[in-house]
Each structure stands twice: as C-alpha cells, then as structure tokens.
C-alpha positions in Angstrom: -83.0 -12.3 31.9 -81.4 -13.7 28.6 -81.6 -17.3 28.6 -80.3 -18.2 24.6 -76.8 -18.7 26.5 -78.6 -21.7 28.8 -80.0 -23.0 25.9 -77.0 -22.5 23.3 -74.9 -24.3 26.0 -77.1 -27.2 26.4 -77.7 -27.8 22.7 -74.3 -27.6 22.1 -73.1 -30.0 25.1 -75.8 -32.4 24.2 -74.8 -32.9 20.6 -71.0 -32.6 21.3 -71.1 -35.5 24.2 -73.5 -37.8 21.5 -70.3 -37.0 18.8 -67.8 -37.6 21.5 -69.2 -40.7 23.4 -68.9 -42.4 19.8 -65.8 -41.2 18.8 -64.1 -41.5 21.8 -65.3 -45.4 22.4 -64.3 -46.0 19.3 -60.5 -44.2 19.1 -60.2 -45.8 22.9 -61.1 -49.2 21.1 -58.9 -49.3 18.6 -55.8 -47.7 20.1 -56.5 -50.6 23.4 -56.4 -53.4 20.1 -52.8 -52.1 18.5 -50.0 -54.3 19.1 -46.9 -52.0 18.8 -46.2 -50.7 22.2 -44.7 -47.5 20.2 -47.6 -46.7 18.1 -49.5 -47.3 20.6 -47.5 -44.2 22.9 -47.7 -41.9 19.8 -51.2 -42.1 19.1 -52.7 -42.0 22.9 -50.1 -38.4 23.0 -51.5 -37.0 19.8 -55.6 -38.2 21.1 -54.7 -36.6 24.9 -53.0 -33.9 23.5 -56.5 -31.1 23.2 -56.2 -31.8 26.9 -53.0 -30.5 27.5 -53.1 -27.7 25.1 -54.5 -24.3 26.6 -58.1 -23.8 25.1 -56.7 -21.0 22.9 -54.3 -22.7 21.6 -56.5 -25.8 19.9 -59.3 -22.6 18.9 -56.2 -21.3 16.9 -55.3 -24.5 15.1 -59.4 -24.7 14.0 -59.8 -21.2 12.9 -56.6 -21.7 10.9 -58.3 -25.2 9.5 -62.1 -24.4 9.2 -61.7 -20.5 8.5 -63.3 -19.2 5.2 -59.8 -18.9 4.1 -58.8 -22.1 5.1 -58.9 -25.3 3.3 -61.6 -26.8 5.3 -63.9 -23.7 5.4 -63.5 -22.6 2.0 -64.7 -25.9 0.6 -67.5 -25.8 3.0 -68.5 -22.5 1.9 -68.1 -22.8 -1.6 -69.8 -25.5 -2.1 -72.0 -26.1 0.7 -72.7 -22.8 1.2 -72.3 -22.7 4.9 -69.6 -21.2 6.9 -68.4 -23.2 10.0 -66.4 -20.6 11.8 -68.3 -17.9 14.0 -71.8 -20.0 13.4 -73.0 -22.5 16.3 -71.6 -25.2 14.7 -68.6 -23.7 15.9 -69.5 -24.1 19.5 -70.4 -28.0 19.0 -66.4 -28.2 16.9 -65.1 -26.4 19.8 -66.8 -28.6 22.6 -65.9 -31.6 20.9 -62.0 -31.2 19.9 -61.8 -30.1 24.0 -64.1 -32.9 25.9 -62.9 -35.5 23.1 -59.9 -36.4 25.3 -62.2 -37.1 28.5 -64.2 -39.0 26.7 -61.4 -41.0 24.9 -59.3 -41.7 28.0 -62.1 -43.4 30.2 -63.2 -45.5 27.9 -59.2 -46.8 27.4 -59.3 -47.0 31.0 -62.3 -49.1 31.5 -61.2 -51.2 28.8 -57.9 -51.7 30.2 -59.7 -53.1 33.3 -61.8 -55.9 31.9 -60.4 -59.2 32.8 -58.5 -60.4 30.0 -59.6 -63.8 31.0 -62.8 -63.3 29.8 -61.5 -61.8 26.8 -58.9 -64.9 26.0 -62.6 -67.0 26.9 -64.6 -65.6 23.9 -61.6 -66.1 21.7 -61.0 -69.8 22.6 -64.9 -70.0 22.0 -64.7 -68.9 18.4 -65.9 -65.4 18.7 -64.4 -62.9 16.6 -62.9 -59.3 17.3 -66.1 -57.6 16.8 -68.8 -59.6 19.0 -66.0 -59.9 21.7 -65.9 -55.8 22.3 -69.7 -56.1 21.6 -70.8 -58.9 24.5 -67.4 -59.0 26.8 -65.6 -55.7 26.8 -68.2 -53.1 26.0 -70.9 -54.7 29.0 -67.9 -54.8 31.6 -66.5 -51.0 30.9 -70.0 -49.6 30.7 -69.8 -47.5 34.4 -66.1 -46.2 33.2 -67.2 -45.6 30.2 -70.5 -43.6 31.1 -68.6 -42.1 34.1 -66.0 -40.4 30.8 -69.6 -39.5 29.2 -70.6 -37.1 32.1 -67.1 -35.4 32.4 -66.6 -35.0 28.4 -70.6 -33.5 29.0 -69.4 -30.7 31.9 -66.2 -30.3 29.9 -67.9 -29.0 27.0 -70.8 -27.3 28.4 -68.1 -25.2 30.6 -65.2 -24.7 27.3 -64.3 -21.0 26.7 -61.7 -20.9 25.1 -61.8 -22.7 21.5 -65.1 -21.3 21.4 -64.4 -18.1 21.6 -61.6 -18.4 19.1 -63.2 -20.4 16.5 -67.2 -19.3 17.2 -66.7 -16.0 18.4 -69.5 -14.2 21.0 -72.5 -13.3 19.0 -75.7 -13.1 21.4 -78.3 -15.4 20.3 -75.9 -17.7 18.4 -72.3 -17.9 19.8 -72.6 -17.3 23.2 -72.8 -20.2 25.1 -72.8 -19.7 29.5 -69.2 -19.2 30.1 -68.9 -16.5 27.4 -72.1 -15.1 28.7 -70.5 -14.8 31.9 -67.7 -13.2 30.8 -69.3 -10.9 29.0 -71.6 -10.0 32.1 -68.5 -9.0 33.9 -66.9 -7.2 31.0 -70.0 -4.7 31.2 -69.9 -4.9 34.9 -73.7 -6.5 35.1 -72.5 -8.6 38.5 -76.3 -9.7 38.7 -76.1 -11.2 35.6 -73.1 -12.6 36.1 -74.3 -14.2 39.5 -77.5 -15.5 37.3 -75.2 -17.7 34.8 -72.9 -18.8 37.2 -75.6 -20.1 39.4 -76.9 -22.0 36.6 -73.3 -23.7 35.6 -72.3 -24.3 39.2 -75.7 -26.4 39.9 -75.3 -28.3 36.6 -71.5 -28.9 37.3 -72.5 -30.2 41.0 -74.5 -32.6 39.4 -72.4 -33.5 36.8 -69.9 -34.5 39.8 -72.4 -36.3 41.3 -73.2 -38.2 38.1 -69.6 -39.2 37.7 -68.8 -40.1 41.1 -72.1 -42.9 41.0 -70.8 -44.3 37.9 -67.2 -44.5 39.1 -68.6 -46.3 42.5 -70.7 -48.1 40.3 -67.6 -49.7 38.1 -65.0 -49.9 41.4 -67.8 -52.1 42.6 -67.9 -54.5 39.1 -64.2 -54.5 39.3 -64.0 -55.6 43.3 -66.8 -58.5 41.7 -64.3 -59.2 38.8 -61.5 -59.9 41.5 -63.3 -62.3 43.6 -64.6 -64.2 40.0 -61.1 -64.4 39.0 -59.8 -65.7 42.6 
C-alpha cells in the first residue's frame, strides 16, 4: 500500500499549523487591540472570510496569484527559480489560507475572555502593550488558543479543495490523503479507499479529542476567573 499520501499530509499539516498558530495569534492580537469598532468588523470579515468561501473558490484566487503567469509565481520563478504552484509547497499555501481562519478566530476568542481586570492591573503597574499580551493575556488564553491549534491542524490535514486547485494530484508530491482518497474511488480501488479513510478518520477522532480537553481545560480557567473576580 502507498503511504507518500500519509506522509505528504502530515508534513504538510505539521508545517501549515507551525505557520498558522503564529499568524493567527498574531492577526487575532492585533485585530483584539484596534480601537475602531468599524475597522475592527472589516478586518475580522476579510480574516474569516477563507472560511466561508468554498475550498475551490480560495484555490482559484491562489492559482490566479502564485501561477507561473501570475505576479507572484513569475517572480518566484524567475528569479528564484522555483515554481510554487503544482509543487508541495502548494499543499502547505493551500492548508494554510484554509485552517488560517480556525486558527485566527480561537485565539480572538480566548483573548476576548481574559478578564480585563487583569489587563487594566498590568497597565496601572507600568507595563507596556507588549509584556502585557506576553505575561497576562497570552498565559490566560493558552487552552483556547491551543484548542484553535488542533482544529486549524485537522482542517488542513483534511483540505481538498485549494489543494487540488493550486497543487494539483501528482503521486509522490501533491497528493496529500483526501486526494488519495478520491482518487482511490475515481479508479474504483474501494480497498484503498477504505485504507486512507481509516487512517484520516482515526487521526480526526483524536484531533476531536485533543480539542475537546483543551476546551474543558480553558471553560475550567474561565469558571476560576469568575470566582477571582467575585
């Protein structure tokens, strides 16, 4: 049995969650810390919007931008040398612009949720933006924050779509588990098919699981902040 797409898939969800988990914190940061209500409405639309698009859709818009006769992928190519479309750094682009929204969203959330109290407390002691996201926000949204980790990590082992847009299906290089699984069924290899899914289903269970103990985990730090606060 072929097992490049287990281990394309896990590459590529392990280096998109690493580019996602920092991304996102920091986007989910900064849009928390903007004072205009407005701007504030516009920007979390145009970060969740990947989440609402169909997967297709947002694999168009990055075959249009890092095609080799694109902008982006023409200036890669030509003087990097490297094309980004239909290579396996497609896959991780792919994962990323998908599971960036997870990612992005639970870390506003769980920043959203630290006591503001605390926050208003580091200011009043002289600390400055930067040490209080560091020792006061960041330590109290860590379980919502690691519980957006895990999903952005099952959201882009499992994408489909973009991929196949932007990275194509190449064996050995492109074809991560869900295209594998599709193309099992296209060639009406069920056994095969049944192999893959097997694999993604027991790595999405425990994905779930992994989520649910951090959400418990910061329902519980909350229920603590409550009774501090009272």
């Amino acid at each position: 049995m072929d097992v490049s797409p287990i281990l394309i898939s896990m590459k590529t969800a392990s280096v998109t969650i690493v580019i996602t988990f920092f991304l996102g914190v920091a986007a989910a940061r900064w849009v928390v810390g903007l004072r205009s209500k407005h701007l504030r409405t516009i920007m979390d639309g145009l970060l969740t919007l990947p989440l609402v698009l169909p997967p297709t859709v947002a694999g168009f818009f990055l075959l249009y931008i890092f095609g080799v006769k694109r902008p982006v992928g023409e200036f890669f190519l030509n003087y990097f040398g490297y094309k980004i479309a239909f290579s396996w750094s497609a896959t991780v682009l792919a994962a990323t612009v998908v599971a960036f929204p997870l990612m992005y969203r639970s870390a506003r959330g769980a920043f959203e949720q630290v006591d503001e109290n605390l926050i208003f407390a580091g200011r009043t002691l002289g600390l400055s933006e930067r040490e209080i996201f560091w020792k006061i926000m960041m330590p109290n949204a860590v379980p919502g924050v690691l519980s957006g980790g895990v999903l952005a990590f099952a959201r882009g082992l499992g994408e489909f779509g973009a991929t196949a847009m932007i990275a194509g299906n190449i064996a050995g290089k492109t074809r991560t588990l869900p295209l594998a699984i599709y193309s099992a069924v296209s060639a009406g290899d069920m056994d095969k098919a049944w192999y893959y899914v097997a694999i993604i289903m027991v790595i999405s269970f425990l994905t779930v699981v992994g989520m649910n103990y951090f959400s418990g985990k910061e329902k519980k730090q909350a229920k603590r902040g409550q009774r501090h606060v009272s």
